[in-house]
N, C-alpha and C positions, 0 to 999 in steps of 0.2 A: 603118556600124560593123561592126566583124567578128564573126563568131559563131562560140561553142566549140559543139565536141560536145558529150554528155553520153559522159564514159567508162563511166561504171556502164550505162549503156544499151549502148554500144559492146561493153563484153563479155558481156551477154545476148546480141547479138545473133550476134557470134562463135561464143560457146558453142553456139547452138541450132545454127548452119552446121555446125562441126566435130561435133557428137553426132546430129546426126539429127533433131532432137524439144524441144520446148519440154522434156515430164514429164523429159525425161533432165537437160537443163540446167539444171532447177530441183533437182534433187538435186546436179548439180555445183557450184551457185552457192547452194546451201543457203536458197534461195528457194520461193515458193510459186509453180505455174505462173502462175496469174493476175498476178502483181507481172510475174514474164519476160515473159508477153504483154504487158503497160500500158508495159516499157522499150521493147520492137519497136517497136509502136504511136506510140509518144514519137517514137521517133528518126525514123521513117518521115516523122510528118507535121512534123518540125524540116527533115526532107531535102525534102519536098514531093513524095518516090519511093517506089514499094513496091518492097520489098526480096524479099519473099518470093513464089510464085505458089503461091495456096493452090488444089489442086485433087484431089477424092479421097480428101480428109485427108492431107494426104500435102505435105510441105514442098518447097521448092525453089528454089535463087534465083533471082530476077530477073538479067537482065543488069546494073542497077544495083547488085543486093548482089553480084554476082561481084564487079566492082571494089573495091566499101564495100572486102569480106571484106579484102583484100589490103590496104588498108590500114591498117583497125581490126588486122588482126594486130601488122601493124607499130606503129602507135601504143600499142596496150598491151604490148606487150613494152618498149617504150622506157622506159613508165608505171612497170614493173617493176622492170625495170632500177635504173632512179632511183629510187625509192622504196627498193633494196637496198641501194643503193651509200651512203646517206646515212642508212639508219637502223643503229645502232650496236649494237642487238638485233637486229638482225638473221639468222635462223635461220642455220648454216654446222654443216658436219659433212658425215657418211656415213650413210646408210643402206645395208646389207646387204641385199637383196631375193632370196628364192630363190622360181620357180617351173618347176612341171612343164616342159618341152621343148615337148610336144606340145597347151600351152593356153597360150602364148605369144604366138601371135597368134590374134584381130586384134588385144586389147585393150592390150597392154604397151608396142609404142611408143609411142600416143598418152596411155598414163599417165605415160611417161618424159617425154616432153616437155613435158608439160602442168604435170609436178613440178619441171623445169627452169627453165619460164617464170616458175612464181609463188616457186620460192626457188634462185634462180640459185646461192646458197651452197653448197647444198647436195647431195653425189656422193649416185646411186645407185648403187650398185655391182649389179649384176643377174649372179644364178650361176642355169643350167638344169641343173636334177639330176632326179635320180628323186626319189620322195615319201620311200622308206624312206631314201636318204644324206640327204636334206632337213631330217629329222625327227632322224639322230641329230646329224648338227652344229649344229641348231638346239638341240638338248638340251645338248651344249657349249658354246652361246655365239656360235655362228658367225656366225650370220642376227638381225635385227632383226625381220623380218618374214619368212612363208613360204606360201603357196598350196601346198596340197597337194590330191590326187587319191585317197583310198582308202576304203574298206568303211567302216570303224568309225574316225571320226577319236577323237582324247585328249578325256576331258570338258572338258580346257582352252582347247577349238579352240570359233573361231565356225563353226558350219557355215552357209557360203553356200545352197546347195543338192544337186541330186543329178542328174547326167545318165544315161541308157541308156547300156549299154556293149554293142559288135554288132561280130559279125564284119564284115572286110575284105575284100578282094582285087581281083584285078586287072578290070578291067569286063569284062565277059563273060568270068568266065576259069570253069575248072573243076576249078579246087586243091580246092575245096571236096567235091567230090563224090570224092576220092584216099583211098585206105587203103593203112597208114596215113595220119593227116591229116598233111600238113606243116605246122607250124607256123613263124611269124616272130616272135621275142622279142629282145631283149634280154636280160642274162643279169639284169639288175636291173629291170624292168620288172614292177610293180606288178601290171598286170592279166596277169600270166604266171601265177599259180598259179591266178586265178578260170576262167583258161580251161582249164587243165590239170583241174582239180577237174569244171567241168560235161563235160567230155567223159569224164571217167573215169566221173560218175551216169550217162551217158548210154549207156555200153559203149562208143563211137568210138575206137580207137585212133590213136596219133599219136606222132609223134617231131617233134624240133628240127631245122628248116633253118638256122640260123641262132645265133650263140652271138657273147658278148665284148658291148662296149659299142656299135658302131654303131649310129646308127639310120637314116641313107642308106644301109646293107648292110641291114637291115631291108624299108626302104621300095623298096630295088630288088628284092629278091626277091620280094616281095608283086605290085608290079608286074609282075612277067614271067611271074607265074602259077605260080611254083615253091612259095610257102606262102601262109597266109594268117595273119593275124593280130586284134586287137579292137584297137579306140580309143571313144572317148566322144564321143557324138553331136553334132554341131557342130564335131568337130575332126579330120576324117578328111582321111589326106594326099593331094597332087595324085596324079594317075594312078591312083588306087585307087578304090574303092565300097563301098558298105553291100552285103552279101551278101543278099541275097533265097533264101532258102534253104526255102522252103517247109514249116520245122518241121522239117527235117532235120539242122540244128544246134540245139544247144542253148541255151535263155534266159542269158545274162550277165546280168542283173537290171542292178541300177544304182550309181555309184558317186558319193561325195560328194564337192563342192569345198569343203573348210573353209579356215580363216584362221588362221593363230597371228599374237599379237606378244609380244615378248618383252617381260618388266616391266619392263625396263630400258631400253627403246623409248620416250620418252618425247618430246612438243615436238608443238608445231604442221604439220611437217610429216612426220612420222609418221600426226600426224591423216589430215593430207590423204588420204597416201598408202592408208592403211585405206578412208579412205571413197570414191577411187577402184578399188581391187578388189573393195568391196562391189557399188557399181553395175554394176561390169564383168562381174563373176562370179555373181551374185545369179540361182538361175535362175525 
């Protein structure tokens, strides 16, 4: 006699593949870790295979859930699919999404796609601005949703959390130690004035390498050792480094990732999309 999967187990176990971690997939599937564990568990001993190699705390698939994986993708996308195309309430619209440039990845395509998968109806429309363009077209209307990056977000924002902000530059380079400092900004780049500001407490002088809206004209100059510039910790560009500067630069303190949505933002995948930035960005 033929035997079904269990879907609902099938996309625990998906989910835990693609996130990393049971605790993350039980927030993605709005689950308690132990339910996510008892679906693995289910499904493994339905397969008569372990899926996972647990070693170090630390997950990993089996040769067996490599294959599973590829296919449970495929099967619940299908699940989706059909379950869209036939329900008649089904979610459909736009969402507007704006986030910073520079916290864009890792987290945003696998929120895009994941918001794809479960309401196929429904466009993200995704704009990478600075925080201060972000915040005034969000205040006209522009955006449904927005991740922003700054000091003192609006009492009306969720604030996620707060990262370090640290100087850059090139690895081994020694812009840093130049007078004046050469800086790398953007002419609307958020963390321009907090750097400008500690280097003036600080007595360092410094002038602008760099001007206009580039940020690969940014990120080249930084690299070649002509300026340097700050980013937020976990989000520093290729070719570049955390400046080790021995107290010779000045502290940038820290800056917060808040959340707006707009009231007018309303529906279940909205929902989603909230509570996947939450998890993403939450530090």
């Amino acid at each position: 006699m033929p035997r079904n999967l269990d879907l609902a187990a099938l996309r625990s176990f998906v989910t835990v593949a693609d996130v990393g971690g049971v605790t993350r997939a039980a927030g993605y599937l709005n689950l308690t870790q132990s339910a996510v564990s008892m679906q693995i568990k289910r499904l493994e001993e339905s397969l008569g295979m372990q899926l996972f190699l647990r070693a170090a705390r630390k997950l990993a698939l089996s040769p067996e859930g490599e294959q599973l994986l590829s296919y449970g993708r495929r099967m619940l996308a299908l699940n989706d699919e059909a379950l869209s195309r036939f329900n008649a309430t089904a979610c459909c619209g736009t969402i507007r999404l704006g986030v910073p440039h520079d916290i864009v990845y890792p987290a945003i395509p696998g929120i895009l796609k994941r918001m794809a998968q479960t309401y196929p109806r429904v466009q993200v429309n995704l704009v990478s601005s600075f925080t201060l363009a972000m915040k005034e077209e969000f205040g006209r209307g522009g955006f449904d949703v927005i991740v922003t990056t700054e000091d003192a977000p609006d009492p009306v924002a969720e604030v996620l959390g707060a990262r370090p902000l640290v100087w850059i530059g090139a690895p081994q380079g020694s812009a840093w130690q130049r007078r004046p400092l050469r800086l790398g900004f953007k002419d609307g780049c958020i963390f321009r004035p907090t750097a400008q500001a500690a280097l003036d407490r600080a007595g360092i002088s410094w002038d602008l390498a760099t001007g206009g809206e580039s940020e690969q004209a940014v990120e080249a100059m930084v690299a070649a050792d002509l300026a340097i510039s700050a980013r937020m910790v976990g989000n520093i560009p290729a070719d570049t480094e955390v400046i080790e500067a021995q107290n010779q630069l000045p502290a940038l303190g820290e800056m917060k990732l808040a959340l707006y949505r707009s009231p007018a933002a309303t529906g279940e995948a909205v929902d989603m999309l909230m509570a996947e930035l939450r998890l993403a960005y939450c530090c």
